[in-house]
PALOKOL-316215 format. One record per residue (C-alpha): x, y, z; residue in one letter. Coordinates in nm, 2 decimals, m for minus. Each point is the difference from the previous one (the first is absolute). Layout:
PT        x        y        z   resn
PT        X        Y        Z      A
...
END
This chain:
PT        x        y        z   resn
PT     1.40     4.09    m1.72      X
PT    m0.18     0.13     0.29      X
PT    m0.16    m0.14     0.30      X
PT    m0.24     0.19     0.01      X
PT    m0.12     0.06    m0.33      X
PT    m0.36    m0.12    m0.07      X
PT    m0.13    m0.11    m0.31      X
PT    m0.34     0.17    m0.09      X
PT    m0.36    m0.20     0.03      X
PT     0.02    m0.13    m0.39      X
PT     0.29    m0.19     0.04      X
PT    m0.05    m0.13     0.37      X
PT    m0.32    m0.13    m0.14      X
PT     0.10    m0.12    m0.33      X
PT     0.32    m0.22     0.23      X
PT    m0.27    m0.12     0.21      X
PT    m0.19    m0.10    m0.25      X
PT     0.23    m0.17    m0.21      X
PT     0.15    m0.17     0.29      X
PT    m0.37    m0.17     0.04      X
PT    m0.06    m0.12    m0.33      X
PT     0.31    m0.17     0.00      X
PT    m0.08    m0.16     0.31      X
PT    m0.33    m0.08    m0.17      X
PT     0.13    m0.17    m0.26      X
PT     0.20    m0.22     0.24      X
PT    m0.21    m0.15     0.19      X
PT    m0.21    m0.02    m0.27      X
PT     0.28    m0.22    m0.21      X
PT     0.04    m0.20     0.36      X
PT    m0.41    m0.06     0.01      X
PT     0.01    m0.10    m0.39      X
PT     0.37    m0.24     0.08      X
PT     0.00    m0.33    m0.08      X
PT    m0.16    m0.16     0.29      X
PT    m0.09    m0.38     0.10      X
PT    m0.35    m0.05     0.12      X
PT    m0.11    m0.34     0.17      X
PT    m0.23    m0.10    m0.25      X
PT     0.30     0.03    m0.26      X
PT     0.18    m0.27     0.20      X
PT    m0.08    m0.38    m0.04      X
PT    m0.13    m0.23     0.29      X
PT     0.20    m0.26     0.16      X
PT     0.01    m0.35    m0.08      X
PT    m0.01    m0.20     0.27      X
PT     0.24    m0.31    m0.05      X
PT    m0.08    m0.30     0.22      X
PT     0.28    m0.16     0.23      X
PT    m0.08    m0.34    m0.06      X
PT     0.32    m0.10    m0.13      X
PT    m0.17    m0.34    m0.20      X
PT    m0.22     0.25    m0.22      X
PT     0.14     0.13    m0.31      X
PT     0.07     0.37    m0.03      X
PT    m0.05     0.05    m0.42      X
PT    m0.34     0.16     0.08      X
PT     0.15     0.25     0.22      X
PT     0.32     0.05    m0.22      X
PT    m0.21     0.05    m0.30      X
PT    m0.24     0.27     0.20      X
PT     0.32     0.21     0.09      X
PT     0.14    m0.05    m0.36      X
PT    m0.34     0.09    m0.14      X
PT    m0.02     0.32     0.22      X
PT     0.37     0.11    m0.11      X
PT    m0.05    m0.05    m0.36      X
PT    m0.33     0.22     0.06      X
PT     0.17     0.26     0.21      X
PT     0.35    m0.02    m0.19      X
PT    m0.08     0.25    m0.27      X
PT    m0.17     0.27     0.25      X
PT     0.33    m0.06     0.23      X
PT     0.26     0.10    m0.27      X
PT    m0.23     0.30    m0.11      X
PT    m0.10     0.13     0.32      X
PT     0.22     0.02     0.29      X
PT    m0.10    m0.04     0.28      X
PT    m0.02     0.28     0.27      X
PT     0.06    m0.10     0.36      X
PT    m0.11     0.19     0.28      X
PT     0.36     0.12     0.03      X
PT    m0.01     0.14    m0.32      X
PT    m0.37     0.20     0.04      X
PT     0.19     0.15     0.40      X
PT     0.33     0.08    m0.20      X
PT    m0.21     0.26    m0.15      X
PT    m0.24     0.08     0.20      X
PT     0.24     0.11     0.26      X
PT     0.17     0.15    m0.30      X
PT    m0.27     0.25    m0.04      X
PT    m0.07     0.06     0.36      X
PT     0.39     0.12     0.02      X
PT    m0.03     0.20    m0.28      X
PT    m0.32     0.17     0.14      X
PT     0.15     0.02     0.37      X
PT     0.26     0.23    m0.16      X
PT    m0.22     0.21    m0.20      X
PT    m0.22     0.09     0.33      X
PT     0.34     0.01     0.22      X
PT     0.05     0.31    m0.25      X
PT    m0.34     0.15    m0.01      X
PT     0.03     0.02     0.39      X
PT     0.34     0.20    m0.03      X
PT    m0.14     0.24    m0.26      X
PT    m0.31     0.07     0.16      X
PT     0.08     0.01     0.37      X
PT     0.39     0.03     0.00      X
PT     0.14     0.21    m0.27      X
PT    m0.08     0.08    m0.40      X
PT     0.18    m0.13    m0.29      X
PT    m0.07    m0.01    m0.35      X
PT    m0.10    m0.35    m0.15      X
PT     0.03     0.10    m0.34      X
PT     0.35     0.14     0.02      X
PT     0.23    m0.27    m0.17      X
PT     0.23    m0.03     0.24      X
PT    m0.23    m0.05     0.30      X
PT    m0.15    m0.30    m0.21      X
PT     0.33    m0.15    m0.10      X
PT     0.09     0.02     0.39      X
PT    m0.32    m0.18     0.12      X
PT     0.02    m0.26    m0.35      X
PT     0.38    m0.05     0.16      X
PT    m0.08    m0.05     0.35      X
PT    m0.28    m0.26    m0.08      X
PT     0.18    m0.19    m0.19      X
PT     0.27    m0.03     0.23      X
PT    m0.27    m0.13     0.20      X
PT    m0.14    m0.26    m0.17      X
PT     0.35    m0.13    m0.05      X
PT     0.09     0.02     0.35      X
PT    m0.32    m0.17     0.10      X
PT     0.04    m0.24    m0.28      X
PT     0.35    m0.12     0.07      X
PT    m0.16     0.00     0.40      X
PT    m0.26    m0.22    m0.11      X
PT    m0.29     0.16     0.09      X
PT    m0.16    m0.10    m0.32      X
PT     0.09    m0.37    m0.06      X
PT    m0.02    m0.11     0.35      X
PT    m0.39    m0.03    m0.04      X
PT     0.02    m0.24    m0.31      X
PT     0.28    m0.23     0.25      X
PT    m0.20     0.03     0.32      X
PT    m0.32    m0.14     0.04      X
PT    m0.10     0.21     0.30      X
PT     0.13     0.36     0.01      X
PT    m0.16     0.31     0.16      X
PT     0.07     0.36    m0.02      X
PT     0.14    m0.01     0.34      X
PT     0.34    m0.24    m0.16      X
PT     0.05     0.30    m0.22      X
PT     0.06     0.28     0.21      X
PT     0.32    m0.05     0.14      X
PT     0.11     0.01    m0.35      X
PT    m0.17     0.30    m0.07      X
PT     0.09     0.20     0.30      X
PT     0.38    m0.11    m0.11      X
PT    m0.05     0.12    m0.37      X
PT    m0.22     0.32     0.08      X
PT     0.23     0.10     0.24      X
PT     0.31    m0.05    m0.25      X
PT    m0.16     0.16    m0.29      X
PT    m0.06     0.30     0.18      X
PT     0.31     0.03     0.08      X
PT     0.17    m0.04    m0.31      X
PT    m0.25     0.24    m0.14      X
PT     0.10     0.25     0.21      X
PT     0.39    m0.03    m0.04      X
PT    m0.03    m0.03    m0.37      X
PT    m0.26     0.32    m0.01      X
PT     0.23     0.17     0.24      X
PT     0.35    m0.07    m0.15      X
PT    m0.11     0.02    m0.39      X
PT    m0.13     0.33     0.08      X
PT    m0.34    m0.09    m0.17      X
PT    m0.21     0.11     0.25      X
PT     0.04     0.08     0.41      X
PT    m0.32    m0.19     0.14      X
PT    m0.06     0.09     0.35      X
PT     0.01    m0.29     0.26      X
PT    m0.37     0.10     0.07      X
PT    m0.11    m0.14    m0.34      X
PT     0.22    m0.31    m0.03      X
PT    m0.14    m0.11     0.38      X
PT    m0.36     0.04    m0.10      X
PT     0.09    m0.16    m0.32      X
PT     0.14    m0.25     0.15      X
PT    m0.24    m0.10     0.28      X
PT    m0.28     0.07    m0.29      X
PT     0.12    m0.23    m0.24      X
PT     0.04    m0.27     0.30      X
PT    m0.34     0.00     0.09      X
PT    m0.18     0.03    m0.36      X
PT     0.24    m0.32    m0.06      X
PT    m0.09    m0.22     0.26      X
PT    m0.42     0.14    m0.05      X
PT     0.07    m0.09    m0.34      X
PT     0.18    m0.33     0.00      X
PT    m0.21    m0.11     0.26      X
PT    m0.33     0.11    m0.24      X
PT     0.18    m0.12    m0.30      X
PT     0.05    m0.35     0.17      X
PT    m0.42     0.01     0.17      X
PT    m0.16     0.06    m0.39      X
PT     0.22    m0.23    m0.19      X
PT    m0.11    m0.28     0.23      X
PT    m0.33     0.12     0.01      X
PT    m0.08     0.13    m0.37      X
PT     0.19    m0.31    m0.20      X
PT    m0.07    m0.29     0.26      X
PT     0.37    m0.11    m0.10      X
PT     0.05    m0.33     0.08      X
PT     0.33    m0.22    m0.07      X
PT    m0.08    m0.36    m0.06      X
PT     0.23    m0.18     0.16      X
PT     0.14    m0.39     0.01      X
PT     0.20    m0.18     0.27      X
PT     0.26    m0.23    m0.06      X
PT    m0.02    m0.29     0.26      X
PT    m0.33    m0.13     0.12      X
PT     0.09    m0.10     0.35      X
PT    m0.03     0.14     0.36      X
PT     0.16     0.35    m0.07      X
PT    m0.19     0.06    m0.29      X
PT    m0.30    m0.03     0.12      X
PT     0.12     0.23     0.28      X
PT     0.07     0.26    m0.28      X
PT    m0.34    m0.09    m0.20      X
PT    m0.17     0.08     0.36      X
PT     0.11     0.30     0.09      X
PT    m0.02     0.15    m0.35      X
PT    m0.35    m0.11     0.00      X
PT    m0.06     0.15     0.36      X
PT     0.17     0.35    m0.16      X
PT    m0.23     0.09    m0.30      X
PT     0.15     0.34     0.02      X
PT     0.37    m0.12    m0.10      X
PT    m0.16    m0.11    m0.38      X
PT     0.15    m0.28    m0.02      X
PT    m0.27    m0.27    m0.15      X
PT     0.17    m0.37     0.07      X
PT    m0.20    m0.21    m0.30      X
PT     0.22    m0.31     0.06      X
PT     0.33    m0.20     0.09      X
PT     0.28    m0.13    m0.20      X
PT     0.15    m0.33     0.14      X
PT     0.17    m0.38    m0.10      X
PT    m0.09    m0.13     0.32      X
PT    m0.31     0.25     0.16      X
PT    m0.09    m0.14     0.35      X
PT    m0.29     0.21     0.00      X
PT    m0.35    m0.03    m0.15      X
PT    m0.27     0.26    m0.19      X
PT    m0.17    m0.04     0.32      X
PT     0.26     0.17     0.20      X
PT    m0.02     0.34    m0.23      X
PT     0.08     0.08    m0.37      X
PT     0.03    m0.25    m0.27      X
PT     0.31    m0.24    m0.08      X
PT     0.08     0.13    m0.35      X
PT     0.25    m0.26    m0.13      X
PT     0.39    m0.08     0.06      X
PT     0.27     0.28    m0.04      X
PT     0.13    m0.15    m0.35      X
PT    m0.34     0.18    m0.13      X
PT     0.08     0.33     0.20      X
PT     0.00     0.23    m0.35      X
PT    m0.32    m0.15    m0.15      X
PT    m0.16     0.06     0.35      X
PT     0.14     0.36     0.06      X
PT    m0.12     0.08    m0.38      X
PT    m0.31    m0.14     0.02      X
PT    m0.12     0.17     0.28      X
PT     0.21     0.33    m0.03      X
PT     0.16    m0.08     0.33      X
PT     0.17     0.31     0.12      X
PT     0.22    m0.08     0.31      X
PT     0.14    m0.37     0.09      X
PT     0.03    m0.09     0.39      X
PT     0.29    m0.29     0.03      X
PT    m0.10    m0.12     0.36      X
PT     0.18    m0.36     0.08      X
PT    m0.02    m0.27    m0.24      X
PT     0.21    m0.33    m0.05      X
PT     0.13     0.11    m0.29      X
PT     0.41     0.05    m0.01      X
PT     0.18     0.33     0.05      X
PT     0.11    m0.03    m0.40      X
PT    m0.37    m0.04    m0.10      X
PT    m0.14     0.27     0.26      X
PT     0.33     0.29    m0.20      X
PT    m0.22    m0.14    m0.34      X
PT    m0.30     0.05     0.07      X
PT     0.05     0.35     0.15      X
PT     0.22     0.07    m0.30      X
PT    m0.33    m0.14    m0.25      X
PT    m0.23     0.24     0.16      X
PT     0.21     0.29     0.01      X
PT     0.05    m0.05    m0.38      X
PT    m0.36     0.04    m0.04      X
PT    m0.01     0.36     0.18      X
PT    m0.19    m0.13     0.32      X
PT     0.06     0.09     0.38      X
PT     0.21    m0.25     0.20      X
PT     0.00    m0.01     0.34      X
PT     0.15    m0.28     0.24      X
PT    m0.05    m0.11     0.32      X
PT     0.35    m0.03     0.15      X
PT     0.08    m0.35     0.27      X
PT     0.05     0.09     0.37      X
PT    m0.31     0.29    m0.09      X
PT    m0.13    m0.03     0.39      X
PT     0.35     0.21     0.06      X
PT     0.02     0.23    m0.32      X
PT    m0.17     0.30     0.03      X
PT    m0.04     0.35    m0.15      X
PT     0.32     0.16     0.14      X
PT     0.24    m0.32    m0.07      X
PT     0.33     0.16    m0.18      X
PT     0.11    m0.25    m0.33      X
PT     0.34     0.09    m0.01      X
PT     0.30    m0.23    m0.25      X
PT     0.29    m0.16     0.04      X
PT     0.19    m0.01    m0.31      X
PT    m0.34    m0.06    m0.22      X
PT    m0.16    m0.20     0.26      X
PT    m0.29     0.17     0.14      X
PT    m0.08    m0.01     0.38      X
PT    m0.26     0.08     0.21      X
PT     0.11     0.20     0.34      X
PT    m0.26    m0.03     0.26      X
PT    m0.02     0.29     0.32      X
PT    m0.01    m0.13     0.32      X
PT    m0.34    m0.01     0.19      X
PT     0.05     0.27     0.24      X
PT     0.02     0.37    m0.01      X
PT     0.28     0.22     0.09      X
PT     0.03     0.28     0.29      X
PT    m0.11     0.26    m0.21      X
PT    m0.24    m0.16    m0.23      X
PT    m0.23    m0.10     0.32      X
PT     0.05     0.35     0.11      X
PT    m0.18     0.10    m0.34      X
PT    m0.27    m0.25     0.04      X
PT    m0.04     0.11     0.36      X
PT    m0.05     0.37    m0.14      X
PT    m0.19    m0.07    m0.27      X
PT    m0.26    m0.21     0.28      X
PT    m0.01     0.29     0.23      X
PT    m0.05     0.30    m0.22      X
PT    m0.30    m0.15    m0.21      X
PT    m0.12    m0.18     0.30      X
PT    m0.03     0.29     0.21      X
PT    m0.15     0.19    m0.30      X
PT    m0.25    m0.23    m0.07      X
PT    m0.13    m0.03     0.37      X
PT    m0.05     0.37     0.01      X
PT    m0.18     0.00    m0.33      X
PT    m0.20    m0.32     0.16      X
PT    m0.09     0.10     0.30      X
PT    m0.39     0.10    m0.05      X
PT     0.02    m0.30    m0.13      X
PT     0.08    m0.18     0.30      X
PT    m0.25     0.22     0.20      X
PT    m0.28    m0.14    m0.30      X
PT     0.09    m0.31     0.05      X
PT     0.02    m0.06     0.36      X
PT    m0.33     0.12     0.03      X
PT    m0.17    m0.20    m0.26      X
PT     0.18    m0.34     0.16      X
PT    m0.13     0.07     0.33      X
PT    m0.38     0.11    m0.07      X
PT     0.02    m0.31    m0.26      X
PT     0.09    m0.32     0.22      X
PT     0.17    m0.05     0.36      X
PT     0.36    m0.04     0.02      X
PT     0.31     0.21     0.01      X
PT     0.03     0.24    m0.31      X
PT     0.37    m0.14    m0.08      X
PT     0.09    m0.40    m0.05      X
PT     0.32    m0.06     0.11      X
PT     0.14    m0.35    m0.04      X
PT     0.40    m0.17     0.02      X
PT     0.19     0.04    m0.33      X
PT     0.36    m0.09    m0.06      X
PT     0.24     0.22    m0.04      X
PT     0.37     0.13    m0.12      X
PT     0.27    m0.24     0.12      X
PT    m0.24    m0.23     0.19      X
PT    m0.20     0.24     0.23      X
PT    m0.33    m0.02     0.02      X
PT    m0.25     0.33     0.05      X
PT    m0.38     0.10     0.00      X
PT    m0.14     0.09    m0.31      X
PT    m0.22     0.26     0.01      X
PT    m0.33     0.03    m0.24      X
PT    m0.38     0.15     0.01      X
PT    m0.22    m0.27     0.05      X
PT    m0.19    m0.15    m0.26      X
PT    m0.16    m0.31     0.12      X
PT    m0.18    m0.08     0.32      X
PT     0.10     0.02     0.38      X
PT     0.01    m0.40     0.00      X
PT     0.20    m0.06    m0.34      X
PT     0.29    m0.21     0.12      X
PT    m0.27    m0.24     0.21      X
PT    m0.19    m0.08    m0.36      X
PT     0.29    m0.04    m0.22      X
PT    m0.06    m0.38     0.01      X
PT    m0.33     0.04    m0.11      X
PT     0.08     0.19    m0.32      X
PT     0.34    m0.20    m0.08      X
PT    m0.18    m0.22    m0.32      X
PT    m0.03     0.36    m0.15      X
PT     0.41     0.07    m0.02      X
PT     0.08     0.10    m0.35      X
PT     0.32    m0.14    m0.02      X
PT    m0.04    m0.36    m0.07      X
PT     0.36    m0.12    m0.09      X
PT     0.16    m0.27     0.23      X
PT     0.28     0.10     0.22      X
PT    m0.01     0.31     0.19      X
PT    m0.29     0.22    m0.09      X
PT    m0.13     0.41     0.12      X
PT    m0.36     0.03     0.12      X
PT    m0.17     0.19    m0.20      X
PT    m0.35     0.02    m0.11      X
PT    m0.19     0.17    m0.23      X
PT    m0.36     0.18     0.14      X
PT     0.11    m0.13     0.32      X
PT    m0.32    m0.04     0.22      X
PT     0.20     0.16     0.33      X
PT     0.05     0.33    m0.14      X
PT    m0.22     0.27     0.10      X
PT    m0.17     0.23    m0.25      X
PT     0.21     0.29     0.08      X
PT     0.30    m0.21    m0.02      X
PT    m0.07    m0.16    m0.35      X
PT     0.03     0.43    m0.10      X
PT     0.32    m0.02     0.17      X
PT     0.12    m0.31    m0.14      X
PT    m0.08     0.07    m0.37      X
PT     0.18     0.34     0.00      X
PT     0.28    m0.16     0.20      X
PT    m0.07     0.24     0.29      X
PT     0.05    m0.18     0.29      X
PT     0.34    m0.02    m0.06      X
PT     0.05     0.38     0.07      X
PT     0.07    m0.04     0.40      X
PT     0.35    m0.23    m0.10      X
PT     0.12     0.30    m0.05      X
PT     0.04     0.05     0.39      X
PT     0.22    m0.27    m0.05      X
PT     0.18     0.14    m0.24      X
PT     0.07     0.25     0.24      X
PT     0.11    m0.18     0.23      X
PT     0.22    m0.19    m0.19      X
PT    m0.13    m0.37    m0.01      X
PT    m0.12     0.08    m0.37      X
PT     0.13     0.15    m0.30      X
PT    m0.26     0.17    m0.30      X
PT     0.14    m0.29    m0.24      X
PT     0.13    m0.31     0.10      X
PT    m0.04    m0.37     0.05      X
PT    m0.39    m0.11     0.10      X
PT    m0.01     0.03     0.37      X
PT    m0.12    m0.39     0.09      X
PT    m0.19    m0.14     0.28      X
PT     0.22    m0.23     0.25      X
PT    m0.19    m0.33    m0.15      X
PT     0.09     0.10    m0.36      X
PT     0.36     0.05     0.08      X
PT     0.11    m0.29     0.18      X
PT    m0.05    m0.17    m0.40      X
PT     0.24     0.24    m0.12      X
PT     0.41    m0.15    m0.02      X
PT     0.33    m0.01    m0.16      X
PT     0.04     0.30    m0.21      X
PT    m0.36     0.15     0.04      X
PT     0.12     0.05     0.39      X
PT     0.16     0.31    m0.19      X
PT    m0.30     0.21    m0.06      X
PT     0.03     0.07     0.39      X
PT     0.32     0.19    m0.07      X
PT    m0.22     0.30    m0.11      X
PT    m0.29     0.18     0.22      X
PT    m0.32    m0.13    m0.12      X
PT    m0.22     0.22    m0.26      X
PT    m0.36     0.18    m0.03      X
PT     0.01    m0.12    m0.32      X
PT     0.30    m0.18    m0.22      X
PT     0.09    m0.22    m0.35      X
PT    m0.31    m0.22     0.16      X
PT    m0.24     0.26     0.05      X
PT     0.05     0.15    m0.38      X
PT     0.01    m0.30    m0.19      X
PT    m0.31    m0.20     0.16      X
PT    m0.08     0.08     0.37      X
PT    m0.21    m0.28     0.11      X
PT    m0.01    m0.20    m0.25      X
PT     0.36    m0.08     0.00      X
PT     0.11    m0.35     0.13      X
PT     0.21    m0.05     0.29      X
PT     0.26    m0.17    m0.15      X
PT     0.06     0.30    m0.25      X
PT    m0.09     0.27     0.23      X
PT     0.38    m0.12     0.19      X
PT     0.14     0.03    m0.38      X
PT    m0.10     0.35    m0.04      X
PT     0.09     0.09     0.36      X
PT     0.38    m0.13    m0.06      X
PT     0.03     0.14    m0.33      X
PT    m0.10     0.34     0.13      X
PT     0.25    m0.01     0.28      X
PT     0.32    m0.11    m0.21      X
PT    m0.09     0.23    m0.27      X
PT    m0.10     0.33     0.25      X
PT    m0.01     0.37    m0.12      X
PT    m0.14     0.34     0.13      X
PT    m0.12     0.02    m0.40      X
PT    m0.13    m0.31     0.01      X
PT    m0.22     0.07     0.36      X
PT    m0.10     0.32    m0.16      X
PT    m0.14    m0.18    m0.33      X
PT    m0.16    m0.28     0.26      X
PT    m0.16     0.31     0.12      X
PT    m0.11     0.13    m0.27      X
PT    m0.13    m0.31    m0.11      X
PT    m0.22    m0.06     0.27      X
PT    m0.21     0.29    m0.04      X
PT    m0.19    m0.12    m0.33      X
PT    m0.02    m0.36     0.12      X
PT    m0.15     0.12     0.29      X
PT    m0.26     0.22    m0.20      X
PT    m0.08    m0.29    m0.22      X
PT    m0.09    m0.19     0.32      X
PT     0.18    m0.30    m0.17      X
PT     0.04    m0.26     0.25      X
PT    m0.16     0.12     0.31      X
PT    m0.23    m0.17     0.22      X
END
């Protein structure tokens, strides 16, 4: 077989053509799967937690709803939304691969598709693929995760791209099968890479957006931290997860507080039936550790998603190690501070992008400047006190967005402070009369952020890191939330990405110390990376 041997119009077009009917006929067979639509689901019944009222009504509801869906269950299975991406980023593999070729054999070097032995190759190589990225788990860790984004998976594939072309070329090489230049194999490499994250990343956008998946979901323990969980799933619409309601004995909270109290845990498989629940969250109950190992065994025998919230979860984060000893699992956590060389990399990582960004910036700045001074009087930059790594304080540095005399009116304003919960609180409000016109454009777009970069250079703040807080807001901060000072503060950070401003205090110093006992350069990239649509979707600024 040679390299360089090209196969004539008919049967380059007649490959090409076959290749996209059978990519028709797969996404038409995903369009056409068996999928579960909201109005196919029942509603909730709300049970009431007076504990003198009788609960047949309720029992009978749920019993009634089973019997009704019971039939439909055992003939039609249901598809989660793990099931419908399993596919999906199936196909978008399979079609990553197909245009990683077509870019070789048009730009790089000719090959005939029809020749038998170039199709067995290519068959060979994608199915080593598939099986690689299977056994990875870069199929089945959407269905377990709630929340994954194309960003978790390229490590993985950078790993697996990287090996496959290089057992494709020993095995091409030492069979004698063919002699593929390095040429090809790098531009087939770096190809297929791209089309793969385009495509998982596309493949991941139209599934959410096409089908509307949702996975209803139930909690098992009605009481403070599942509420929490109800909260935040409900402040997350994008993570489809629907909470319709809470499994517990003793609940010691009410409808008022968020979803519906469905019943006590003995009825967990009626409930789970009736309403085609799809994933179970066990947050704390009072239930026994023998009656918890049941229940999770009861609703994995009925196929559905089981995910628990571990004790001591203030400490556990994403990069905790579970490790055994002689069957008994533990759970190693990292110490909350970063080597020699790992701030080196942080350090790096702040000053290339930072300095690249202020060069692509700087009409920016020029605009800006401009614009503050013709709009109001007062300096173009607001500096003010913030605290920073190991206890040393620093100026801030920011456009100004509000007017000369903002500090001197903050009392008058202070009823308007969105956050509302007792304790120690932010100041922040929404529309806030202060700002000035050209700072509410600054605001929303997250704009007047861009001079913190100076102090980035400087070194008194990192790109990601813990939420650079006024003096005022610190002194509330002790025991082991005093960490977060360990690391330089952040433009942005785990606060900024999952809620900005309308994150509490108290959970805000959560975030911070998870971030800093569970540190990466990955991780700081993905926060990055992150930001950008968050910003763009102007979600939580004001």
């Amino acid at each position: 077989m040679s390299e360089g041997t090209s196969a004539g119009p008919g049967r380059k077009l007649g490959a090409w053509a076959w290749s996209a009917a059978v990519g028709f006929l797969a996404l038409t067979w995903l369009t056409s799967s068996q999928i579960t639509w909201s109005g196919d689901l029942a509603e909730p019944i709300v049970e009431p937690l007076d504990r003198t009222r009788r609960k047949e009504s309720v029992d009978a509801g749920v019993d009634a709803i089973a019997a009704s869906f019971g039939a439909a269950t055992a003939d039609h299975a249901l598809r989660r939304r793990g099931w419908v991406l399993r596919r999906a980023l199936l196909l978008a593999d399979l079609s990553a691969f197909a245009c990683a070729t077509a870019v070789v054999e048009l730009f790089v070097v000719k090959f005939d598709l029809a020749d038998p032995i170039v199709a067995a190759l290519g068959l060979l190589g994608l199915g080593m693929w598939l099986l690689v990225a299977l056994g990875y788990g870069l199929y089945a860790n959407d269905e377990i995760q709630a929340v994954r984004s194309t960003a978790d998976d390229l490590p993985g594939i950078l790993l697996l791209g990287t090996l496959m072309a290089w057992v494709g070329l020993l095995f091409l090489n030492g069979s004698g099968l063919a002699h593929p230049r390095l040429m090809a194999a790098g531009v087939f490499w770096a190809t297929a890479i791209a089309f793969l994250l385009v495509g998982r990343a596309s493949a991941r956008s139209i599934v959410r957006q096409r089908f509307m998946l949702r996975e209803r979901t139930v909690i098992v323990g009605a009481g403070r931290v599942g509420a929490e969980i109800a909260r935040k799933l409900g402040r997350r619409p994008e993570y489809g997860l629907d909470v319709i309601g809470f499994l517990d004995d003793d609940p010691l909270i009410g409808p008022e507080d968020g979803p519906p109290h469905l019943g006590g845990t003995a009825r967990i498989e009626p409930v789970l039936r009736a309403y085609k629940v799809e994933r179970v969250i066990f947050a704390f109950s009072r239930l026994t550790s023998t009656e918890q190992i049941d229940l999770f065994r009861r609703c994995m025998e009925l196929g559905v998603q089981v995910d628990i919230v571990p004790r001591l979860y203030e400490v556990i984060g994403s990069r905790m190690q579970v490790h055994d000893v002689d069957g008994l699992p533990l759970v190693g956590l990292r110490a909350p501070r970063l080597s020699r060389s790992s701030r080196l990399m942080k350090r790096s990582l702040d000053m290339v992008v930072g300095i690249v960004t202020l060069i692509i910036a700087s009409p920016f700045f020029a605009y800006a400047a401009i614009r503050i001074k013709l709009g109001t009087e007062g300096p173009v930059f607001f500096r003010q006190e913030r605290m920073g790594s190991g206890g040393k304080p620093f100026q801030i540095v920011k456009f100004r967005t509000m007017v000369a005399d903002a500090e001197e009116r903050k009392h008058e304003v202070a009823h308007l402070n969105k956050h509302t919960e007792t304790g120690p609180r932010m100041f922040k409000i929404p529309d806030d009369p202060r700002i000035t016109k050209f700072g509410h454009f600054l605001r929303r777009w997250s704009l007047d952020e861009l001079p913190q970069l100076f102090n980035v250079l400087r070194g008194e703040m990192s790109l990601v890191g813990p939420r650079p807080l006024i003096l005022a807001e610190d002194e509330n901060i002790v025991g082991q939330g005093r960490s977060r000072l360990w690391l330089t503060p952040g433009v942005t950070g785990l606060w900024q990405v999952l809620g900005r401003s309308d994150i509490p205090f108290a959970e805000m110093i959560t975030l911070d110390y998870l971030y800093v006992t569970n540190w990466s350069l990955w991780g700081d990239i993905k926060l990055l990376a992150r930001t950008v649509p968050l910003v763009l979707q102007r979600r939580g600024a004001y």
